[in-house]
N, C-alpha and C positions, 0 to 999 in steps of 0.2 A: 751547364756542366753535365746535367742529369742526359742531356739530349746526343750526346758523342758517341757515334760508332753505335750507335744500337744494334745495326743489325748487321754490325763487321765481325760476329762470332758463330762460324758455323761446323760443320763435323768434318770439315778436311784441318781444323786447328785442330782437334783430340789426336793425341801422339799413345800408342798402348801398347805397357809393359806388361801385365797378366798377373791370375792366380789368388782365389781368396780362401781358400782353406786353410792356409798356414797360422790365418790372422785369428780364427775362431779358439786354435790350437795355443797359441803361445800371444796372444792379445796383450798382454804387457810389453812387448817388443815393440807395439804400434801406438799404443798407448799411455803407455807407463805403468798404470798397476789396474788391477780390478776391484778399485774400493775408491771412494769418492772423488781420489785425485783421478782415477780413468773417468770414472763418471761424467765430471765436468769438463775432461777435456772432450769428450765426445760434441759436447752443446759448442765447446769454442771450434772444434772439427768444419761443424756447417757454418757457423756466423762468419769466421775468418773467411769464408769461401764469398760469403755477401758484402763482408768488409772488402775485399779484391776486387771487386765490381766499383766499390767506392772506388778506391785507389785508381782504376784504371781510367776514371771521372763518369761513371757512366748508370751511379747509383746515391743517391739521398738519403732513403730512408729502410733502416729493419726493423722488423717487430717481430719479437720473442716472446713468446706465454709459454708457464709452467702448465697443462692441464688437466685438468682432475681427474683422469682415466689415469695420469702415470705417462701421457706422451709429450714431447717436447714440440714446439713448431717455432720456425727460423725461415722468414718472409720475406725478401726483396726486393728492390725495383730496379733492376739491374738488367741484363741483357735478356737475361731467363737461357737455360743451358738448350746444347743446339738439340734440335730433333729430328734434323736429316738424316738418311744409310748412310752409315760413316763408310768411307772408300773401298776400306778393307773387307769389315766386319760383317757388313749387308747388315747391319740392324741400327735402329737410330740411334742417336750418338748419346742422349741422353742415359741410353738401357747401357753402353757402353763405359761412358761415367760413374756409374752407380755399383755397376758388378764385376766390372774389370780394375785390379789393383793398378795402380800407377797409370790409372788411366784420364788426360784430362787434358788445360789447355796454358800448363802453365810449364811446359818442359823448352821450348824455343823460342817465348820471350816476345813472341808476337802478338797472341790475346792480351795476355799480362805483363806489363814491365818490370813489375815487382809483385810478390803475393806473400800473402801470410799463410795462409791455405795449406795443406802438405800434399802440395806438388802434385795432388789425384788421388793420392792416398786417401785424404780424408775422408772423404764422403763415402767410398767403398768401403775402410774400417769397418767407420758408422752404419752402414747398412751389414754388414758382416756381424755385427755383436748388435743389430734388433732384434725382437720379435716381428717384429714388422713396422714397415717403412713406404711413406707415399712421398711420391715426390710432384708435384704441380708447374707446369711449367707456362707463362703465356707469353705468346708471339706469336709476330702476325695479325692479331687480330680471335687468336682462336687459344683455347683452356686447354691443354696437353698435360696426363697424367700415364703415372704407372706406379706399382705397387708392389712391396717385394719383402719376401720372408727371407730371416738371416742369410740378406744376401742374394737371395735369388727371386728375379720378376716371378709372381701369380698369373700376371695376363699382360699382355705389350701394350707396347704403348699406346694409347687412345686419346679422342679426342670428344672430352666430358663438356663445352661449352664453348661460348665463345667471351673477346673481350673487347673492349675501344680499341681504336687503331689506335696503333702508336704508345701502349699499354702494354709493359713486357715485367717480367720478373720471373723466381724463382720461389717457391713453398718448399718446404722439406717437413714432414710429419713423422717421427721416429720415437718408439716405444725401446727403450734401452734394455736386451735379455735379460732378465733378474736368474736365471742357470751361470750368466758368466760373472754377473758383479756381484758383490759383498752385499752393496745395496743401492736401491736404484731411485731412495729419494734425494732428491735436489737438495740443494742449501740456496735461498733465495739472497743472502748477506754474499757468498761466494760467488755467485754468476752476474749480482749486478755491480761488483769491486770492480768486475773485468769490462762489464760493458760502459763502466763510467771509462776506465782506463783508455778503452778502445776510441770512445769521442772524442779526450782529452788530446789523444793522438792524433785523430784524424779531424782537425777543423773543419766544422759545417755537416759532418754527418753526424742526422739521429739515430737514436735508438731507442724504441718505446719497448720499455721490458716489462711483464704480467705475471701475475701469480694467482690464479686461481683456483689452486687446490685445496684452500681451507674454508672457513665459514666469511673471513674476510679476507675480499681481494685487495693485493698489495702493486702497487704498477708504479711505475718510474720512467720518466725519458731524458733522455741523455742529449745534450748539445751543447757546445760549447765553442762560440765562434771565437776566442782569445786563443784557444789551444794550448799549447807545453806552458805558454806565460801562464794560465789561469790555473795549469795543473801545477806548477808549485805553489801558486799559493795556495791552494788546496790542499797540497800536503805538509804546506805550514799554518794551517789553520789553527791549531793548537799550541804554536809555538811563537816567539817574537823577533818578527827578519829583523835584522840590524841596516838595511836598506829597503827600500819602499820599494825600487823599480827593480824588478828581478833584470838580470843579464840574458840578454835572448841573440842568438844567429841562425841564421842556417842558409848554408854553405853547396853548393854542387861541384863534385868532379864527374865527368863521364856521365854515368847512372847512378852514382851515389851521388844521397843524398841527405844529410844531416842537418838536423835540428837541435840546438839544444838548447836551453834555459835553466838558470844558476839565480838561486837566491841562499843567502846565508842568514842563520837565525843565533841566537843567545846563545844557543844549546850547546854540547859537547858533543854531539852523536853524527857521524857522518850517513848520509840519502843518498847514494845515487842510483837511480831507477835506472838501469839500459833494456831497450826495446827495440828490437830487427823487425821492417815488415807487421807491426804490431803485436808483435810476440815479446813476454816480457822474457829474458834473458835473467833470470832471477842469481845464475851462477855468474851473470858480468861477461868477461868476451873483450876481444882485441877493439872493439869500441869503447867500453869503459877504461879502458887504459890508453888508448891513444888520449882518450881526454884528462885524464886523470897526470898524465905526464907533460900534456901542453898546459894545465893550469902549476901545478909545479914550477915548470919553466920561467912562466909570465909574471907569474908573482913575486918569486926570486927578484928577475930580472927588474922589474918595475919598483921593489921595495929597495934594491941599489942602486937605480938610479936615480930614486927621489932623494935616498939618503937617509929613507925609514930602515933599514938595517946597517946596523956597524960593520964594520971591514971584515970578513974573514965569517960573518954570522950566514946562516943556512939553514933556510925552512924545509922542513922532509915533508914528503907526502901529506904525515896524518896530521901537520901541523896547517898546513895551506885546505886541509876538507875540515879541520873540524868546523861542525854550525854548517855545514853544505847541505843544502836542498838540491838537486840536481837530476834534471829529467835527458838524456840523451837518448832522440828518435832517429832510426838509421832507415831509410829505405835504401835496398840493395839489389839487383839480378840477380846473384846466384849467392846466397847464402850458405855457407859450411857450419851447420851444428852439430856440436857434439852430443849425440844421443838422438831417437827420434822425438823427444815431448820438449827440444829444442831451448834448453838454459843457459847454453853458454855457445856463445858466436866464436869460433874456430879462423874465419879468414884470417891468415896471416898478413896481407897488403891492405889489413882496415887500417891497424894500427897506427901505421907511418899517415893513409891520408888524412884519420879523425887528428890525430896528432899536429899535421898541418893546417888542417883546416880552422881549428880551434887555436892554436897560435897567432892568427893571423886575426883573424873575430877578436879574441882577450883583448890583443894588443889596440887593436881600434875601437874597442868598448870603454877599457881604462883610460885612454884618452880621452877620448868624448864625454867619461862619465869620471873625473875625478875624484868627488865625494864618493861613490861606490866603492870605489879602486882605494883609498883613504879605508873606509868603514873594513872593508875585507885585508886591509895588510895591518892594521892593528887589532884585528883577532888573531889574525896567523900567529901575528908577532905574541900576544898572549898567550899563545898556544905551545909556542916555542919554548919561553920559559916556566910555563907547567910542563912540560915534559921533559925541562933539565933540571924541575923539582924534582920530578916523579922518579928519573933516573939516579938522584941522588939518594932518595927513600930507596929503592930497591935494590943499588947497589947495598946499603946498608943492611937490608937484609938477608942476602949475599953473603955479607962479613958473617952477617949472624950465624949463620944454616956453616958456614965452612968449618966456624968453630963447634959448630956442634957436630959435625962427621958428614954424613952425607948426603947433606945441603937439600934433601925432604926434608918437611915439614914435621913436627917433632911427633906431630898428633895422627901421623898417617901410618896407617899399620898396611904396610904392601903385602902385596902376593910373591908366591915363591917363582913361577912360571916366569924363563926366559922368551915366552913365546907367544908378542905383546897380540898377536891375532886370535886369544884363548884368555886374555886377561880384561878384567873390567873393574873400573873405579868407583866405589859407591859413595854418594857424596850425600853424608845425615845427618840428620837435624840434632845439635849437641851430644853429648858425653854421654847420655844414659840409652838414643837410641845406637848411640857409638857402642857401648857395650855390649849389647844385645846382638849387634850386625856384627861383630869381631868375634864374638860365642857362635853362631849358627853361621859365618859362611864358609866357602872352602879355602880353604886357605892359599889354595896351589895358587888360584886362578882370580879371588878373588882379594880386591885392596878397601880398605873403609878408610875415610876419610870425614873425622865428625867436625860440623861447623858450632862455633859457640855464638850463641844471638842471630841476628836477622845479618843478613849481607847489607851491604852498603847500596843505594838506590843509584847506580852508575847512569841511569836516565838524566838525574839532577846535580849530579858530580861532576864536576871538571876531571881529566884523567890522573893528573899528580895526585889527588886526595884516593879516587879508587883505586889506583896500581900502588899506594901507598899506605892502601889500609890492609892490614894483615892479614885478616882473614881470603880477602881477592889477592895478594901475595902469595898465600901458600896455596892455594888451588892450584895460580897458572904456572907455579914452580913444581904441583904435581902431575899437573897433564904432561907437563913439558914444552908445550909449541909456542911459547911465548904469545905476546900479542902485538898487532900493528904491523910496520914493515920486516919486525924480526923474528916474524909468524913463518915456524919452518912442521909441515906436519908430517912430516919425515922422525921430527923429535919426539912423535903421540908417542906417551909410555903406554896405552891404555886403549886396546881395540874400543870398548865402552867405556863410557860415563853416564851413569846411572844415577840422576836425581832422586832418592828417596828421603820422605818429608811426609810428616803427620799428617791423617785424614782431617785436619780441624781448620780453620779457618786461620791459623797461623801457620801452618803447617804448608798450607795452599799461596800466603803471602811471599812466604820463604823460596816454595817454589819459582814464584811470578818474580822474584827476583833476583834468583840466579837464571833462569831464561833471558831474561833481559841483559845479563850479564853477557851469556853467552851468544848472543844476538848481535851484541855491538861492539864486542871484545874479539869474540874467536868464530865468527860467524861461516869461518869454511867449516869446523868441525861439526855444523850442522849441513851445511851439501853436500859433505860426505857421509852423511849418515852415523856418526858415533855418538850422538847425544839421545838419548833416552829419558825417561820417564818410568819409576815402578809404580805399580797399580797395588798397594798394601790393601788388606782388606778392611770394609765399614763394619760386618759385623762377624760375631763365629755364635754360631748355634749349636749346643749344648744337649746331648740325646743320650742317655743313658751314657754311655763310654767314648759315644763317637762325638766327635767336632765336625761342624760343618761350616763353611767359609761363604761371605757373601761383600759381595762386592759394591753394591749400590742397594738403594729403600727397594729397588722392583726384582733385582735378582733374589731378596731378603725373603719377599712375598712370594715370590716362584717357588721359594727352596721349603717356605713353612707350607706353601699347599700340599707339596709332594709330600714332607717329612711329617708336618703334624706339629703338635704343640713340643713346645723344649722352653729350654733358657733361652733366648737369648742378651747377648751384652755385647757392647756397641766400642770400641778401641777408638780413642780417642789421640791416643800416642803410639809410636813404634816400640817404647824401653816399656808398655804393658805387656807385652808379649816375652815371651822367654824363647832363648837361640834358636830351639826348634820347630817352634809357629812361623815366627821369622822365617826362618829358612824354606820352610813347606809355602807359605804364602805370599811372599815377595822377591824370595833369592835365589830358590833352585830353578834352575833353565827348564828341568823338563815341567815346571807348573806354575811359575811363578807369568805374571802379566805386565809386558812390557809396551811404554809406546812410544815410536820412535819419534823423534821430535824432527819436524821438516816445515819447509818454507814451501808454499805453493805461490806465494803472489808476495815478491817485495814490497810493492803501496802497502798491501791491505797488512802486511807481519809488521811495517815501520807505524800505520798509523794508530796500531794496534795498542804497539809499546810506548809510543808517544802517548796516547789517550791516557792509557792504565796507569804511568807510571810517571809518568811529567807533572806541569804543576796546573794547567789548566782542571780546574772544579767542572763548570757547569756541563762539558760533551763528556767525563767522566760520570756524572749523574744519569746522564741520557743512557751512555751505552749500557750502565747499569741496572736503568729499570727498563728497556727494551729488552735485557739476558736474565733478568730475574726468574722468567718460567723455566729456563734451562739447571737450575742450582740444584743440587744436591738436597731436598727435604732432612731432617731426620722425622722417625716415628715417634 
């Protein structure tokens, strides 16, 4: 496979659009942000480019090291990029790829049938926000390098050695500018979620991934010849399928090409991963819904025709996914994303063929596989009537909130402001930091909403018990947007929602589950951005008249070397504070520390919450004493 077209890629394939100054300028446009999330997309920038080599069949293996200078390297065995005068440019094609934006071999469909890559963009980005960048190339027989500061070659292209015939790939050595990013250390947990991802997708290629920046090296390789099948049970590894053999198809129209695999577990919480090209789609896309509508359809249909549902009964959506594990791999020519860091698949003619595609597959799966087809329509069917429990609890309290006037929550003191793009929900830990936040915030703008005890663990809940416990009642009665299919965010009363919750370790618990609430309840209100997080402070330091605010043990030690000895005393609760600490330390916008809560990787956020908050012990112990150095001390 490795052996295909080696050397059918050369500099009359690069197609050049121009121009990289813009990208140094506004770098969030190409990248998404200048803090860990751009950071990591930079490493997926070159690999996707080595993963496309895969895909075109004409690549096995990459090897990625963190390395202890602070530079990244991304290694293939792929065609290795061309090095001829490109037609136009008179300069090899390679110096072409590197420094010209949009410049590469993925615009006509000829080099590449499908890429994950961004289209030429990437790698010039990437070279546009280094300090400097090598790039290695062999073919031919001979070692081809060149080297280049943010963006621009040092010296042309040259020829540094030689290699075996028949021996081609591709080296990319790149130093990330720490002038453009926030910060420019890696997270070794985040970049190998992605590269397991990347295997999981592409059956048969490896990926040996490295770490050696610390005192011990950490290294991983990725392969996985079962593919999508091995990658749900992976992601049901902490949970219990209610079928052994997952549901697997994959389907070709034209150039598309679909893969999916479907296993369903115990659980309450619906999985579905969608991935374009090897790019996770974390916001979903006319692929997650073309399928999401053809399982709907089939199970309907197949539960009336066996005679498992009564005359006139009708499973919705959330009824047929709950307990769903589900991986949908799209490969496509010309993919339409919305945005450039690529979350949600835009083609409008996926829909109708995944929708087809996946009708036709269910329908010859359930036949074939009737104890599956059985195990999955008496969950649905379970599901069904928890949710015309659940409907009946919430109707009820409904009635309740009517009679009492205007059907909020009795315990939510709102804000005055019409003008819900200036208004923010603070959502706190019981009655007494309720007090406190209703004394010191502003009123115009902002709403307190105090919770009494812990939330309800909606992880290990069926949804009848959580939409039917009061406390998760009156939340999603005061955001508004309801939840499930009758989720309209059109209804947000609340530009923000604002998790605040005690520095202490129940205060942190509380936290961890309303996220998880919010994760598997109302999980658009976090891709668009309205969920947050307050940053209350650990301790205040005590100096003659003045107070001084500190936020973690090392800011604590920063603040006492500068300042000198004082009191200090360490908050344990929000209702220690009185309205105007509050206020100065958590509440007012111009000083208070907010963080906005977001999703970069659906696997790694689903099996996160699965881990933490599900019922499997012993990978809960694991994850626990591998994050133990990360914890908060006190002194």
């Amino acid at each position: 496979m490795a052996e295909k077209n080696k050397e059918g890629y050369s500099a009359k394939d690069i197609t050049v659009l121009e121009g990289l100054e813009a990208v140094r300028k506004r770098p969030g446009m190409y990248i998404g942000s200048t803090d860990k999330y751009g950071l990591h997309h930079m490493v997926y920038e070159v690999s996707d480019n080595s993963v496309d080599e895969h895909m075109a069949g004409v690549a096995t293996t990459i090897n990625i090291s963190l390395n202890k200078d602070g530079s990244v390297t991304v290694e293939d065995d792929g065609r290795g990029m061309p090095v001829d005068p490109h037609p136009i440019y008179k300069r090899p094609a390679m110096e072409i790829i590197v420094t010209k934006l949009h410049a590469g071999g993925k615009f006509d469909n000829k080099a590449y049938a499908v890429s994950g890559g961004l289209h030429g963009v990437g790698i010039s980005v990437v070279a546009a926000l280094s300090k400097n960048m090598t790039v290695e190339v062999k073919k031919g027989g001979k070692v081809y390098s060149q080297s280049y500061k943010i963006g621009k070659p040092v010296h042309d292209v040259k020829v540094i050695g030689k290699c075996p015939a028949g021996v081609s790939g591709t080296k990319v050595i790149f130093f990330p500018d720490d002038t453009i990013f926030n910060t420019v250390d890696f997270d070794y947990k985040t970049l190998s979620t992605r590269f397991r991802e990347t295997c999981f997708l592409n059956a048969g290629l490896k990926i040996n991934f490295s770490d050696v920046r610390g005192t011990k090296e950490k290294s991983e390789s990725f392969h996985y010849a079962g593919g999508l099948i091995e990658f749900v049970k992976w992601l049901n590894k902490t949970r219990k399928p209610i079928h052994v053999k997952p549901i697997y198809f994959k389907r070709e129209e034209g150039s598309t090409v679909a893969e999916v695999s479907i296993q369903y577990s115990d659980s309450y919480n619906e999985n579905i991963q969608g991935f374009v090209n090897t790019i996770n789609t974390i916001e979903g896309g006319t692929h997650v819904a073309g399928l999401k509508s053809a399982l709907t359809r089939v199970i309907n249909d197949y539960g009336t025709k066996k005679g498992t549902l009564k005359k006139g009964q009708k499973l919705t959506g959330d009824d047929v996914r709950e307990g769903i594990t589900a991986v949908i791999s799209l490969k496509l020519a010309e993919p339409q994303f919305e945005g450039q860091t690529k979350t949600k698949l835009g083609n409008g003619e996926v829909k109708g063929i995944i929708d087809s595609m996946a009708t036709s597959a269910l329908n010859d799966f359930f036949e074939e596989n009737p104890s599956v087809a059985k195990a999955i329509l008496i969950k649905a069917s379970a599901a069904l009537k928890a949710r015309e429990a659940a409907k009946k609890a919430k109707d009820l309290v409904r009635r309740k909130n009517a009679l009492g006037g205007s059907g909020l929550p009795g315990k939510l003191a709102d804000c005055s402001s019409k003008k819900k793009e200036f208004t923010e929900l603070y959502i706190v830990e019981g009655d007494s930091a309720g007090g406190t936040a209703k004394e010191g915030r502003d009123r115009t703008t902002q709403a307190i909403l105090p919770l009494r005890g812990k939330v309800l663990n909606v992880e290990k809940s069926n949804p009848a018990r959580a939409l039917g416990s009061e406390q998760i009642s009156n939340l999603i009665t005061a955001i508004g947007t309801g939840v499930g299919e009758v989720f309209d965010i059109n209804k947000l009363r609340y530009n923000k929602i604002i998790i605040m919750t005690d520095a202490d370790v129940d205060g942190q618990h509380i936290k961890a589950l309303l996220l998880t609430l919010f994760f598997r309840y109302v999980p658009q209100l976090i891709e668009a951005g309205h969920v947050f997080v307050a940053v209350p402070p650990f301790y205040v330091i005590k100096k003659g008249m003045k107070k001084y605010w500190a936020y973690s043990s090392d800011e604590l030690k920063k603040k006492l070397e500068t300042i000198g000895k004082a009191e200090v005393g360490r908050f344990k609760g929000l209702g220690e504070m009185n309205g105007d600490e509050l206020w100065d330390t958590a509440m007012n916008p111009k000083s208070r520390r907010l963080k906005q809560v977001s999703v970069e990787d659906g696997v790694e956020a689903d099996e996160t919450f699965s881990l933490l908050m599900g019922d499997a012990v012993a990978p809960r112990r694991a994850f626990i004493e591998e994050n133990a150095d990360k914890a908060e001390v006190d002194l």
